[in-house]
C-alpha positions in Angstrom: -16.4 -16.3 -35.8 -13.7 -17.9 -33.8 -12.1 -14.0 -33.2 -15.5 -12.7 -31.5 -15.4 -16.0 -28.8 -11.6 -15.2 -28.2 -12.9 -11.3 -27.9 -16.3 -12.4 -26.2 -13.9 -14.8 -23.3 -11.5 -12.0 -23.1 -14.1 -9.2 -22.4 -15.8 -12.0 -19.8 -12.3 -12.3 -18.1 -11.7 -8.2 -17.8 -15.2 -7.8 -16.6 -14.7 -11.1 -13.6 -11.9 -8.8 -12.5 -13.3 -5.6 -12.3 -16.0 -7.2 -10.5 -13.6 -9.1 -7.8 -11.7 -5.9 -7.3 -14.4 -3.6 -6.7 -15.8 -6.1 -4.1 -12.4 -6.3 -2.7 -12.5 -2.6 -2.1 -15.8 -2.6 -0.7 -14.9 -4.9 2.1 -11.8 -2.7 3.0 -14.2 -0.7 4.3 -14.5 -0.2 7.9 -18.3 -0.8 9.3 -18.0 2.4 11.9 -16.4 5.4 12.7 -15.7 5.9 16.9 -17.2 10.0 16.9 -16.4 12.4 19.7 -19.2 14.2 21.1 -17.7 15.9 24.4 -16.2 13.3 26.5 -18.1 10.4 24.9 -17.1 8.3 22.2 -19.9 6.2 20.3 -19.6 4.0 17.4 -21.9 5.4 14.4 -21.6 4.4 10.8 -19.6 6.3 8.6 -22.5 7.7 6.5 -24.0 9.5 9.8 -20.7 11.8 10.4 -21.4 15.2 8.8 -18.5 18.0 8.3 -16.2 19.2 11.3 -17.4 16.3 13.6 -14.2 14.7 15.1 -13.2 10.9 15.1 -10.9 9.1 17.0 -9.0 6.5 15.1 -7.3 4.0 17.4 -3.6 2.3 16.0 -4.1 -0.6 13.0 -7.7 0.9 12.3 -9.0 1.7 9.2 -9.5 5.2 8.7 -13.0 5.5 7.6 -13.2 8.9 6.5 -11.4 11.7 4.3 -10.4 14.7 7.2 -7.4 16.3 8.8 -5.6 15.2 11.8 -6.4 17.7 14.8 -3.4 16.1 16.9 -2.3 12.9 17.6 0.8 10.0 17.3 1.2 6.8 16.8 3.9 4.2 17.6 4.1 1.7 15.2 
């Protein structure tokens, strides 16, 4: 009995920190993604860019999407 509470506490300790990490990622996430159309720049969320749009990410912003750089540079 006393091995299934050390397994049970155990378990209950792996699963608090799966928990806290996955939150932790989730709140790395950035809330918008600045999309060019033409000229304009508008913030949308992430979920509303389809394939081939373009975004502009600005220096120390999270990148919110997976994509290629078109051009650009930094100084950092």
């Amino acid at each position: 009995m006393l091995f299934y509470q050390v397994g049970e506490f155990f378990q209950d300790v792996a699963v608090n920190r799966s928990r806290k990490s996955i939150s932790a990622f989730m709140d790395m996430r950035p809330d918008y993604s600045s999309l060019k159309e033409g000229e304009e720049i508008r913030k949308v969320s992430p979920e509303q860019a389809k394939v081939g749009d373009k975004i502009i990410i600005q220096p120390g912003e999270k990148v919110p999407l997976d994509g290629n750089i078109v051009k650009g540079k930094s100084i950092g």
